[in-house]
C-alpha positions, 0 to 999 in steps of 0.5 A: 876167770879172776884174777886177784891184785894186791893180795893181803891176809885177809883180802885182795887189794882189786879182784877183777872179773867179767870186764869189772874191777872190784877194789877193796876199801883202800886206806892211807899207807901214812895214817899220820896224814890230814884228810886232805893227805889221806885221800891223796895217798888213796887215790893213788893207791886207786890208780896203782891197782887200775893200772895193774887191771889194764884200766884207768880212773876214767872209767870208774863207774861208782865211787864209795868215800867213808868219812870217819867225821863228816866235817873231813869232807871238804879236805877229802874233796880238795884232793878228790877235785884235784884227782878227779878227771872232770869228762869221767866222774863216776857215781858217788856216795860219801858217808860217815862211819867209824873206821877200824883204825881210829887213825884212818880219816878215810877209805875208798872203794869202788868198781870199774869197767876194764878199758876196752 
């Protein structure tokens, strides 16, 4: 079975399916925030939709940040550090890359098991 969370236009906000959650590249609700903001906002847009699957940022198994600047990588990782559950941390990439809203700082996507 799948089921589709946070359905858009063009995309579902999580899509879980074999004991996995899917969560599209998430983004920042107020694109007027800093970095550090941005990923805050995300990042509790990431645990809204966990929860909504019947699981939890503890069992994130990977982790993908786009940067649209490299050097916002220590204000994503202030609220990151902050967010982070230091016994759960899953595998990480963070990359550079430009974002389709040149006001975007950051987007989030991942994958996580559903607790049980």
């Amino acid at each position: 079975m799948i089921q589709r969370l946070a359905e858009e236009g063009r995309l579902s906000g999580a899509v879980v399916h074999g004991g996995l959650v899917y969560l599209a590249g998430q983004v920042a609700d107020d694109a007027t925030l800093d970095a550090e903001g941005q990923t805050a906002d995300i990042l509790r847009q990431i645990d809204a939709l966990l929860a909504e699957a019947g699981t939890s940022k503890k069992n994130l198994l990977s982790v993908q940040i786009i940067l649209a600047d490299i050097r916002d990588a220590p204000a994503m990782n202030r609220a990151w550090d902050a967010w982070l559950d230091p016994t759960a941390k899953p595998a990480r990439m963070t990359i550079q890359a430009p974002l389709v809203d040149p006001a975007w700082r950051v987007e989030i996507t991942g994958i996580a098991a559903i607790a049980g």
